[in-house]
GUROSE-39007 format. One record per residue (C-alpha): residue in one letter; x, y, z. Coordinates in steps of 0.25 Angstrom, whole numbers, plus 2048, in hexadecimal, padded with zeros to 3 digits. Layout:
aXYZ/...
***
This chain:
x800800800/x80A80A805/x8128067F8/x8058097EF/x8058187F5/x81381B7F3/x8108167E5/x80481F7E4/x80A82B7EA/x81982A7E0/x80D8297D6/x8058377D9/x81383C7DB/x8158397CD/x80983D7C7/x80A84C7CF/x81784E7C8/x81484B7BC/x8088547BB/x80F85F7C0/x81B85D7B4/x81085C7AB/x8098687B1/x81686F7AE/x8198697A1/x80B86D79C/x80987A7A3/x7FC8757A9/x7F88827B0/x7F38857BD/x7EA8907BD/x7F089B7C6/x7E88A47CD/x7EE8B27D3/x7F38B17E2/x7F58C17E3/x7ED8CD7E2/x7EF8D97D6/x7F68E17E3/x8018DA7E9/x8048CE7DF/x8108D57D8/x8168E07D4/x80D8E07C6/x8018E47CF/x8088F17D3/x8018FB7CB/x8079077D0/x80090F7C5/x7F190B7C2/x7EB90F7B6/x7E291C7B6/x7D491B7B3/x7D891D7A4/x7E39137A5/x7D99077A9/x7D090979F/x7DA907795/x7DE8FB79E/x7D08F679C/x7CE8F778F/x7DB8F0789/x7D98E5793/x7C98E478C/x7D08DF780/x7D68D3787/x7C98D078E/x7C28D277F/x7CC8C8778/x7CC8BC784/x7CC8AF77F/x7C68A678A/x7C9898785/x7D989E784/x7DA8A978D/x7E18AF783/x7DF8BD77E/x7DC8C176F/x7E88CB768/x7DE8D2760/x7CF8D6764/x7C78C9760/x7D18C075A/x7D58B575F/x7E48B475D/x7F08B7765/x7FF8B7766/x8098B7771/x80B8C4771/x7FC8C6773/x7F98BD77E/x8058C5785/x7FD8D1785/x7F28C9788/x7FB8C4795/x8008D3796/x7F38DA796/x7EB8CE7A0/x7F98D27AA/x7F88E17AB/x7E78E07AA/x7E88D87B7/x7F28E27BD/x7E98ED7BA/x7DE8E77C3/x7D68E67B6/x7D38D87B8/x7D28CE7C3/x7DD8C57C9/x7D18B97C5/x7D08BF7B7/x7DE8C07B3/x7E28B17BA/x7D68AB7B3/x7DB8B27A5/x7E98AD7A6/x7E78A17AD/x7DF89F79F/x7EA8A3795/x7F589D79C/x7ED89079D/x7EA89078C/x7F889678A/x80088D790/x7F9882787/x7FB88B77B/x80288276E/x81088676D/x81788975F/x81E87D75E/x81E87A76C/x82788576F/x82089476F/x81289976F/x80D89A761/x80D8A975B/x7FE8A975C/x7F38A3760/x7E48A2760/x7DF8AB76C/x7D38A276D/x7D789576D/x7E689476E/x7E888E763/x7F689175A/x7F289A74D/x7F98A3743/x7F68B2743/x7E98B073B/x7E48A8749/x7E289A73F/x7E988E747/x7F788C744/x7FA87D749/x80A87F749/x80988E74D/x810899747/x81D899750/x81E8A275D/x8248B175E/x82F8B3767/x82A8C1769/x81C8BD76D/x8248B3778/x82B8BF77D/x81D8C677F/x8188BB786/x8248B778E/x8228C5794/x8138C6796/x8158B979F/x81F8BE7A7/x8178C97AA/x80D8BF7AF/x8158B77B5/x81C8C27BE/x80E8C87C0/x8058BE7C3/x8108B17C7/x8068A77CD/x8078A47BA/x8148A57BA/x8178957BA/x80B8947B1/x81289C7A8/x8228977AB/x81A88A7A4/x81488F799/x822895796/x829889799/x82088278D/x82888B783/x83388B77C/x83889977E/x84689577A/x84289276A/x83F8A2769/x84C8A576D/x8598A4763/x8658AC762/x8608B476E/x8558B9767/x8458B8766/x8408AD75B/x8338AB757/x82D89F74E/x82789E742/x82289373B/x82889372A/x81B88F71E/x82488071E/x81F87F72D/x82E881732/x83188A73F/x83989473E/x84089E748/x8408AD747/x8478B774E/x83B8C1754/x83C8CE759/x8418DD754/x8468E875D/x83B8EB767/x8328DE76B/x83C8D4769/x8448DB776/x8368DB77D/x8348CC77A/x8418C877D/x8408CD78C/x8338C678C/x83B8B9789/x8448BE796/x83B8BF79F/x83A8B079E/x84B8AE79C/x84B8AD78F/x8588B678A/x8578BC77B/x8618C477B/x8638C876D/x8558CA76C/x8558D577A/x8618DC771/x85D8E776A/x8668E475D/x8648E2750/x85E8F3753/x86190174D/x85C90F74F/x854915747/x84D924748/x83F926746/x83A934748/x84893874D/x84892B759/x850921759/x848914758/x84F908759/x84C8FD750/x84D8EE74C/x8558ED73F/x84F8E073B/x8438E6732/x83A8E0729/x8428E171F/x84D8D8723/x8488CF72D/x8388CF729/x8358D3737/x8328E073A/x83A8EA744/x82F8F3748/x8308FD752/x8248FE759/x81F902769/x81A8F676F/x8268F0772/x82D8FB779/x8208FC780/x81F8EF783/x8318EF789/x82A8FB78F/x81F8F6797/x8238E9799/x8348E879C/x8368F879F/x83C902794/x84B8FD798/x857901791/x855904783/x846901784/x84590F78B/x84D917781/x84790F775/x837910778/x83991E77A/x83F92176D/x834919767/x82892176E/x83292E769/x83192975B/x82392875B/x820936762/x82993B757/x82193674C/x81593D754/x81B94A755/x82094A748/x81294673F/x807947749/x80393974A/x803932756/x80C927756/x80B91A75F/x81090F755/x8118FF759/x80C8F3754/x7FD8F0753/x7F18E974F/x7E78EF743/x7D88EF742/x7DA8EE733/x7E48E672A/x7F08E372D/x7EB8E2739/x7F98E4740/x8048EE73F/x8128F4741/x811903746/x81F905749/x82891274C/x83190A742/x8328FD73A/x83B8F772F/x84190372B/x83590E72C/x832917737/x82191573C/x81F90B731/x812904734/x8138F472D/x80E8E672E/x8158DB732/x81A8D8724/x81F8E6724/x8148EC71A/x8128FD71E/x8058FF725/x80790F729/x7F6910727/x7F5908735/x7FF90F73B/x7F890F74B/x7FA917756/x7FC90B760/x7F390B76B/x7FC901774/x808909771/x802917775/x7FF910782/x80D909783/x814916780/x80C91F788/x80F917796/x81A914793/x81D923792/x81492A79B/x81A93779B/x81B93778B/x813941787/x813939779/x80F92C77D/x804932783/x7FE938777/x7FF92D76F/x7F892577C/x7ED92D77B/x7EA92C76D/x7E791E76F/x7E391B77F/x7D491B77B/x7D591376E/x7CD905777/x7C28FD76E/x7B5904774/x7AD8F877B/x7BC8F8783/x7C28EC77B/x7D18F177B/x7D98FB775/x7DB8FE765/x7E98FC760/x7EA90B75C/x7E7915753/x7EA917744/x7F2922741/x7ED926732/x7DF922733/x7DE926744/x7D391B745/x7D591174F/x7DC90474D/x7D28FD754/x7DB8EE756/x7D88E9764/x7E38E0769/x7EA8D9773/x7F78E0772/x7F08EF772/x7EA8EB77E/x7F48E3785/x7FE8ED784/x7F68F8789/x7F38EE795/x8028ED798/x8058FB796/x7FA8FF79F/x7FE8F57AA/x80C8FA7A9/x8099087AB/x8009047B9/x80D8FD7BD/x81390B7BD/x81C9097B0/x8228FD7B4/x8278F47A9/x81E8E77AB/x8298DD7AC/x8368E77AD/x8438E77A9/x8498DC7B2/x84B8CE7AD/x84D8D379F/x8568DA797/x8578E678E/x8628E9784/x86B8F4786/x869901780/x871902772/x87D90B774/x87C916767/x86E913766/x86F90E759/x8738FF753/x8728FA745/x8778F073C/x87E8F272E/x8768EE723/x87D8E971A/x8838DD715/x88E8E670C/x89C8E6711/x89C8F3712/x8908F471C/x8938F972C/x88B8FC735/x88490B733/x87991373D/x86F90D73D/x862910734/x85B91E737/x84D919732/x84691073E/x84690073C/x83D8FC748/x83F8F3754/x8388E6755/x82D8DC759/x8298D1751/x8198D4755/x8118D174A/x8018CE748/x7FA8C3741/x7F78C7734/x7E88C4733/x7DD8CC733/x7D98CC742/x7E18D6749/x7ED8D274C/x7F48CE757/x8008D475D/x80A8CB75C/x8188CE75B/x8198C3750/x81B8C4741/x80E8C073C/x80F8B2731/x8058B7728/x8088C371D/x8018D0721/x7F58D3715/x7FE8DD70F/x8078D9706/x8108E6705/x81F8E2704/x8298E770E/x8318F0708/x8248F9701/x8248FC712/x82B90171D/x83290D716/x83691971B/x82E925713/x83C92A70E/x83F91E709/x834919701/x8349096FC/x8389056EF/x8318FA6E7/x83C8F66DE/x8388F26D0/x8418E76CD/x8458E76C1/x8408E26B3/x8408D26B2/x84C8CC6A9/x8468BF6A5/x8408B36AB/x8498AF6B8/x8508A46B6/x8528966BF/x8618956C5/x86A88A6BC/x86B87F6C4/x87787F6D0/x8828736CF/x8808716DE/x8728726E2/x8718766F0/x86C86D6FA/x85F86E703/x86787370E/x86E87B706/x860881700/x85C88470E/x86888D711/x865896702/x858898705/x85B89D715/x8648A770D/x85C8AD702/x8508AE70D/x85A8BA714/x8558C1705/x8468BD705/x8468C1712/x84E8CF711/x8498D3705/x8438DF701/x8358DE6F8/x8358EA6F3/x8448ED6EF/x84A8DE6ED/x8558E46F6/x85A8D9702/x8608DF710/x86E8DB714/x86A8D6720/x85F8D3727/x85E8DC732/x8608EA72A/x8598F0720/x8658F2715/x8698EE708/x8778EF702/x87E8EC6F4/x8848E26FA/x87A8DA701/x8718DC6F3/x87D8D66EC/x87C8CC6F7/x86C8CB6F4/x86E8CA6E6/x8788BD6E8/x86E8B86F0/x8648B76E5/x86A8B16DC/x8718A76E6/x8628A46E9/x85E8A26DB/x86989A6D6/x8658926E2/x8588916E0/x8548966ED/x84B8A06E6/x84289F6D9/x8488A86CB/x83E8AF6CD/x8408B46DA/x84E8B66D6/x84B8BF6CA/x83E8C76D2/x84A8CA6DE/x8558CE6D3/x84F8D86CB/x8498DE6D7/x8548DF6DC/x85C8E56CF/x8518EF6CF/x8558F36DD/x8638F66D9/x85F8FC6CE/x8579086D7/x8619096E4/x8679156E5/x8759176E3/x87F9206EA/x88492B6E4/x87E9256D8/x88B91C6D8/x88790F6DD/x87E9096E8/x87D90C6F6/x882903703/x876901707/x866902702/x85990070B/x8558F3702/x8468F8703/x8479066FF/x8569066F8/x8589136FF/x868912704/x86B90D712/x87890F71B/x87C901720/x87490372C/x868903725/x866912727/x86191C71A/x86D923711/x866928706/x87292F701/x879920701/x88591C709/x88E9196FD/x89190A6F4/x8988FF6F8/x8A08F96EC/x8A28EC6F5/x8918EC6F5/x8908F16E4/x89B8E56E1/x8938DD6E9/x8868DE6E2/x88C8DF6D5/x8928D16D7/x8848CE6DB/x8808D66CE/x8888CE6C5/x8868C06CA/x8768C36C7/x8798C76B9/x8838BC6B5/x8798B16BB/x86B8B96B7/x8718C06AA/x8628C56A9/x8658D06B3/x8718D46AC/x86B8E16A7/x8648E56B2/x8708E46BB/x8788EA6B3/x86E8F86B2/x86F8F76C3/x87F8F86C4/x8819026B7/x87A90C6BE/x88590C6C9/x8929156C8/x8A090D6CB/x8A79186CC/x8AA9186DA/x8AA90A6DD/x8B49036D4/x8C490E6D2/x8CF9096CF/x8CD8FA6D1/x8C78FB6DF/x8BA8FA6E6/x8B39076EE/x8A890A6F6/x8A19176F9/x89D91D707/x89792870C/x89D931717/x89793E71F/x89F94971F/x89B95572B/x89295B724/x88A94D723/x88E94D714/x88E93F70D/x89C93D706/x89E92F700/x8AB92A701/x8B191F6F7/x8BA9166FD/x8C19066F7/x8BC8FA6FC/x8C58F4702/x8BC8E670C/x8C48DA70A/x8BD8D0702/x8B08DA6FF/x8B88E16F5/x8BD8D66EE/x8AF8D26ED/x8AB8DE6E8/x8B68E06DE/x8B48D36D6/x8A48D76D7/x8A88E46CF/x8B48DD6C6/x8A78D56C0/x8A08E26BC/x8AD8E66B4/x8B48EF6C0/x8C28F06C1/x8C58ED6CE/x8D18E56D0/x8D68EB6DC/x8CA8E86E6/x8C98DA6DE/x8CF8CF6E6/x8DE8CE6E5/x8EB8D56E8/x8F18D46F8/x8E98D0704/x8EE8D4712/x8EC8C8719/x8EB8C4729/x8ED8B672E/x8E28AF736/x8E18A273B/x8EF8A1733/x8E88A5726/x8EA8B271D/x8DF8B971E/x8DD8C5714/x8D98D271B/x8DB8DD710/x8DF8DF703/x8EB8E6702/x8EB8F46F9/x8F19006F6/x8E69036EE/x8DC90A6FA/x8DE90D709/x8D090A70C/x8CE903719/x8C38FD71E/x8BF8F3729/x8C78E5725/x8C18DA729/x8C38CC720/x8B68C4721/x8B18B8716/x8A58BF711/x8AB8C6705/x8B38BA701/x8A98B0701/x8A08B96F9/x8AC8BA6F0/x8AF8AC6EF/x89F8A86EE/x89E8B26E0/x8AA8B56DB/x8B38A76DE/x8C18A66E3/x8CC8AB6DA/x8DA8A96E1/x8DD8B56E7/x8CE8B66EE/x8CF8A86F1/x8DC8A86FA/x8D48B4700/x8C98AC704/x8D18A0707/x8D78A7712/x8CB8AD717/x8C689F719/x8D189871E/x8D18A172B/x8C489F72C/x8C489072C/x8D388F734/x8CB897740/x8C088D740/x8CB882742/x8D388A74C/x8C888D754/x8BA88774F/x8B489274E/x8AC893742/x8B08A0738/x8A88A772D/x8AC8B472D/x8A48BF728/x89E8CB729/x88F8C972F/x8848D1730/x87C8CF73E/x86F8D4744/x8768D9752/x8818E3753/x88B8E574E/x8838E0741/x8908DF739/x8998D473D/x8A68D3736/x8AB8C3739/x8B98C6733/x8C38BD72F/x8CD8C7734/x8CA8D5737/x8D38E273F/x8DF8D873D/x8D68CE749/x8D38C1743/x8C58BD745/x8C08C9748/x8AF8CD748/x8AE8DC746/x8A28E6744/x8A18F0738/x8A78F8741/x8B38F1743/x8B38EE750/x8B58DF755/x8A98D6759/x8B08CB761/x8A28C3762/x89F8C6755/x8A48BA74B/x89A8B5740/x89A8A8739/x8948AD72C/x8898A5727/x88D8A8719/x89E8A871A/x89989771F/x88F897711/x89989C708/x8A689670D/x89F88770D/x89B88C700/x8A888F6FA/x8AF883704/x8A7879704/x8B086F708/x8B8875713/x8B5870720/x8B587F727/x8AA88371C/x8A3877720/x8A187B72F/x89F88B72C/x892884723/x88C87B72F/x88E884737/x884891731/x87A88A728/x87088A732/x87189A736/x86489F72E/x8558A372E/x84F89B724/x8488A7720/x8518B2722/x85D8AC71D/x86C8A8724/x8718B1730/x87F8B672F/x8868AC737/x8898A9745/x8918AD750/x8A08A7752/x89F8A6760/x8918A3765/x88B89C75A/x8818A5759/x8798A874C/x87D8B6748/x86E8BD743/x86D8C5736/x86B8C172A/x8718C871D/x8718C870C/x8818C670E/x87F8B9715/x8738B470F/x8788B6700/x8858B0703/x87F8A4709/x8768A26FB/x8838A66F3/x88989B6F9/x87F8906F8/x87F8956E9/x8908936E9/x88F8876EE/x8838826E3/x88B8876D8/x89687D6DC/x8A08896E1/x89E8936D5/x8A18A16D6/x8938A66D8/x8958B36CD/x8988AD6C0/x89C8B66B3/x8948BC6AC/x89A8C069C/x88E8C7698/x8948D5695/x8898DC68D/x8828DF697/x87F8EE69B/x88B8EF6A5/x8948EB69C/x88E8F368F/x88F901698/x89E8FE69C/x8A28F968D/x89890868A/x8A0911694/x8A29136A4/x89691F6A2/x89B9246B0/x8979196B9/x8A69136BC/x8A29056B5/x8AF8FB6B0/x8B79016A5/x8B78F469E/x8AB8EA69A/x8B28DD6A0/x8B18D76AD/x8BC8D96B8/x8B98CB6BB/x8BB8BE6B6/x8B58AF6BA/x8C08A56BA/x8BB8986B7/x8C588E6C1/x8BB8856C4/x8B887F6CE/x8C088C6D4/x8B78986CB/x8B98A86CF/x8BA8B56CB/x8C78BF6C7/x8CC8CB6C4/x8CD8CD6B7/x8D08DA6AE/x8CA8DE6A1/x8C88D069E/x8D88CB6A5/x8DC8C66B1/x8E38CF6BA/
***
């Protein structure tokens, strides 16, 4: 007997322990009841302020909407009046409001327990996007997973990291306000897999690919994805490069200097909107720390400004419509305009242009004692639906009707901003337990743009790119949703990109290609097909153009995070394509639609001083830029490292697709030589200030190891004289890893100096186009051979180049041997960058290209063919020491990538073959006369195609003979 109960008992001991793991486990919950009055239960309830009279009944009011848009079966909360839908972002408002609500003694201790007893009981049993994350949106009704048109979506649409951060804070807020939910909430965030939103120390959201594949995207632009990242804190999540303020310039709107996210639209397909409510929210919420303080100030200054300068009052942020679109962007700046007013696909909407209810309250408690704030506060403060249903999202400003959208965020916000200012201004959850970055020093940070060797880093651009928050609304009909997530579904309009977002002074041109040459033509077929793998890597690097690429113009961005084009990254471009079609990674079609667009935009861009074309254009307006993306229209001079760089570009299409020979020839004979090409050299042209801010260009030799052999044999092609800047004559040579390494030419011919530095770039370009001749082969032999000797010394892996990256210093010079220090990383400034060090994703594609069979080669290629967005194409490499992948994406590297693929299908041909036509309209008006323009005095090529097979390359030839 006593056996049988000791039996009995080990078994109920059993039994209790397993219910409570699985209790756990499943997050069964417990129904939790509160154990403290609104007085004394924590320092929430301190409401050292009440509301006035006034004050509640705006209170009242924005909490009528929750009460009208309850969802009993859920207890979830609708995001727009009468529709059933709702995203994380959403029910963190919903959370936000029900909080400050309960604080406000509008409701009772019974009501609020039984109304989150309810959502936490159905949230915590909500279907998670691959088991991982909340879906981006659900069905407020019945919690089941949807798309943004509210229809079921079995897989889900993925989860936004964003969205995470907003609820992560709402429910510290609850947890710390109400703590008898805390374990209930520890386990529903114990169900999630907060760690697959994280990468690289950054925010990643999820979205699901038409083939049903998931894929991860970085989320979040200057402004919201700080405030998520804290969110993610609060529950010791670290994001660090996510809290940083970088990739951000300055920009001046209305003579205030706004800072802004610099990747726009335009070169990452997000938008970098500026906008109140997340500096409101930082406000409210953490406390105006640090930069936030001087930041959000500037951005109320700016908006004032525009007031006082044309009367109409402005309050701009992002917002729900009562018509279609149903949703937009009113922002103190985005993608490159200053107030522009745009859907989520970037499309110019100024007609809906609102003054924003939420953020004329935001502002004006935030500021009490702005007398500005208050204005616009009360242009708005009686705008409530009149059966007390909630506030409208704002008022138009053309029209001065009433945008009469009622949602959850309007109303949630105003909630919090109301509770705030009864805690007498004190932040909701404060500054403690995370962390703000530190204020710039300067004030102002901005990448180069460009690609061209001659590119440094400039001031940054005087025309405000916004900051950023990747909110975005369904696209459907109902009014939408305030979810900081990029909608799936194409906005009705099908305006293109760049026919937007244009400053007045700069209008948009729509670039007329130019006329069609004939049927395109298939690509012969290639010796070595590439393999599926191999396929995989072209298309990764020709999305980087479909996904930079401007409509409107044809003109590609450099990089992906400015907006910028120069000659040389469009000679990139244009390598690009025709890798792509002799690939087959693109239809001829697509080929010839791309190509003569883009001849037809070369055909309009300015030049400078009439003489050639400028440093830099902004691809969508081919108005002239500084590198730093900032408006020059007087031009900042020519590079005639970029000019050889598309004429080698040029000439490659003409001799392959002999039907644009005309065409391109008409382009390049408008230019003038005269300047570029004397006395067998190469030159470029700048332009200085004098004291009286005069603009004086200076021309000056080229002298960039291995860019200006480039060059050279680019121009030899098109008949130039230019032996002296060719490849040959003496190096000056260093050793490194017991290996002569060249670091100058040596010359008596100019005392130019510029910053030396030996990387692979320009040697691999070289030896990819215009082969190996014996001189340029020992070159390039020895900058490989240190390379490789390095990796067998110490194992750590070499590709040296010059990278292009989204954080400062944005330029990193990987050199081979730089200041006489081998191995040294240096910015465009000069200055070492001991951290620094790249593995170049394209020096590894093009070495394994031309060394196939070299065992180093073989271990650079394994080592980078899995750095890239399968969308966005290959990041420029990764970081020596940590591993790390190094984010930004450029032309330079994508278009070498794709050039090699190509070398290595042609069985390791030269990729610019000769080209004997010479009737052509170049030759004809150099056989006619020089007419003033500098052209070659002679109609033969400087050039010549030796045919060593298997070892074919270019050399310097004169008038027809070898020198």
């Amino acid at each position: 007997m006593q056996e049988r109960r000791y039996q009995n008992l080990l078994r109920w001991i059993a039994l209790f322990l397993c219910g409570t793991f699985l209790q756990f486990l499943f997050c069964i919950p417990t129904v939790s009841l509160a154990e403290n009055s609104v007085a004394n239960a924590n320092s929430c309830g301190q409401i050292t302020a009440p509301l006035t009279p006034e004050e509640k009944t705006y209170a009242s009011a924005a909490w009528q909407y929750f009460v009208n848009n309850y969802q009993a079966n859920t207890g979830f909360t609708n995001s727009t009046n009468n529709y059933p839908s709702g995203t994380l972002w959403d029910i963190g408002n919903y959370l936000m409001a029900l909080n400050a609500v309960r604080w406000l003694d509008l409701i009772k201790q019974s009501e609020f327990d039984s109304r989150l007893n309810k959502f936490l009981t159905n949230f915590a049993n909500l279907k998670l996007f691959e088991n991982a994350l909340p879906n981006k949106v659900y069905n407020a009704a019945n919690g089941q997973m949807t798309d943004y048109g509210n229809k079921p979506v079995e897989k889900g649409l993925g989860w936004s990291a964003l969205d995470v951060g907003r609820i992560l804070a709402a429910f510290h807020i609850i947890r710390t306000c109400h703590p008898q939910y805390k374990e209930w909430l520890n386990g529903i965030i114990a169900k999630w897999q907060v760690a697959r939103s994280l990468k690289d120390d950054q925010l990643y959201g999820a979205a699901v690919l038409p083939d049903g594949k998931t894929l991860l995207v970085q989320e979040g632009r200057l402004g919201y994805e700080e405030y998520a990242a804290r969110g993610y804190e609060l529950w010791g999540f670290k994001a660090p490069k996510a809290l940083a303020l970088e990739p951000f310039k300055f920009v001046e709107v209305n003579g205030v200097q706004i800072p802004v996210d610099t990747r726009d639209y335009q070169t990452t397909n997000a938008n970098n909107y500026v906008v109140s409510e997340s500096y409101i929210l930082d406000g409210i919420e953490f406390g105006l720390e640090g930069y936030l303080k001087v930041y959000a100030a500037n951005l109320l200054e700016a908006q004032k400004r525009r007031f006082e300068s044309t009367g109409q009052l402005t309050a701009v942020s992002e917002d729900n419509l009562d018509q279609p679109p149903y949703f937009i962007y009113n922002t103190v700046y985005s993608n490159g305009v200053a107030w522009a007013a745009i859907t989520e696909k970037n499309v110019a909407k100024p007609e809906f242009r609102n003054i924003s209810t939420k953020a004329a309250f935001g502002w004006r408690y935030l500021y009490p004692d702005n007398p500005y704030a208050q204005k616009i506060f009360d242009a708005v403060k009686d705008l409530r639906e009149p059966k007390g249903g909630g506030f409208y999202a704002g008022l138009y400003e053309e029209t001065k009707q009433t945008n009469k959208s009622l949602t959850g965020n309007t109303n949630g916000l105003i909630m919090e901003i109301l509770y705030y200012k009864a805690r007498g201004n004190r932040p909701l959850i404060g500054g403690s337990g995370v962390s703000f970055a530190k204020m710039p020093s300067g004030g102002k940070s901005t990448p180069a743009q460009s690609n061209s060797p001659d590119a440094t880093s400039k001031a940054p651009a005087q025309n405000p790119p916004p900051s950023s928050s990747t909110k975005n609304p369904p696209q459907n009909p109902p009014p939408s949703s305030s979810t900081k997530n990029p909608a799936q579904n194409p906005p009705a309009s099908s305006t293109s990109t760049a026919q937007v977002n244009q400053p007045s002074s700069s209008p948009t041109l729509k670039i007329t290609p130019i006329s069609p040459v004939g049927t395109p033509q298939a690509p012969p077929k290639l010796p070595n097909p590439l393999t599926v793998v191999q396929r995989r890597y072209a298309q990764a690097a020709w999305n980087y153009f479909q996904a930079n690429s401007q409509s409107a113009t044809g003109l590609i961005s450099d990089r992906s995070d400015v907006k910028g084009a120069t000659l040389w990254g469009l000679g990139d471009y244009l390598a690009a394509l025709n890798a792509a079609w002799a690939l087959e990674i693109i239809s001829p079609k697509e080929f010839d639609n791309r190509t003569r667009q883009l001849l037809g935009a070369l055909a309009q861009i300015p030049l400078f001083a009439g003489e050639l074309p400028s440093r830099g254009y902004d691809p969508q307006t081919l108005q002239p830029v500084d590198y730093g993306g900032n408006p020059v229209p007087e031009g900042t001079g020519w590079s005639g490292l970029d000019v050889g760089r598309l004429l080698a570009a040029l000439y490659s299409l003409k001799t392959d697709h002999p039907e644009y020979a005309e065409p391109i020839d008409r382009i390049v004979l408008d230019w003038s030589y005269l300047r570029v090409v004397r006395d067998g050299i190469l030159f470029s042209a700048t332009v200085i200030k004098d004291k009286n801010e005069r603009s004086l260009p200076r021309v000056n030799p080229e002298t960039r190891l291995g860019y200006e052999e480039y060059a050279a044999r680019a121009f030899q092609l098109w008949g130039f004289d230019i032996d002296k800047s060719a490849v040959g004559g003496k190096y000056k040579t260093a050793s490194v890893e017991g290996v002569e390494v060249p670091i100058e030419r040596i010359r008596t011919d100019t005392k130019s100096k510029v910053n030396q530095y030996t990387v692979s770039n320009p040697f691999l370009l070289y030896a990819l186009e215009f082969g190996l001749d014996p001189q340029m082969r020992s070159l390039f032999t020895a900058i490989y051979q240190a390379q490789a000797q390095r990796y067998r010394h110490t194992e750590t892996l070499t590709a040296s180049a010059t990278t292009l990256i989204e954080r400062q210093p944005y330029t990193i010079h990987s050199s081979i041997i730089a200041q006489n220090q081998p191995w040294m990383a240096l910015g465009d400034d000069g200055q070492p960058l001991p951290e620094g060090r790249l593995v170049s994703s394209a020096v590894a594609f093009a070495y394994y290209a031309l060394l196939p069979e070299d065992s180093y080669t073989q271990e650079l290629i394994k080592a980078i063919t899995d750095l890239y967005n399968p969308l966005l194409g290959f990041y420029e490499g990764f970081y020596e020491k940590t591993g790390k992948t190094a984010l930004g994406s450029t032309s330079s590297t994508n278009s070498m990538i794709l050039q090699s693929l190509l070398y290595t299908a042609t069985k390791q041909q030269p990729l610019i073959r000769p080209n004997t036509a010479m009737n052509s309209p170049w030759w004809q008006a150099i056989t006619q006369s020089d007419s003033g323009r500098g052209l070659p005095n002679t109609a033969s090529q400087k050039s010549q195609f030796v045919n060593n097979s298997p070892k074919n390359y270019w050399i310097t030839v004169k008038d027809g003979n070898q020198p």
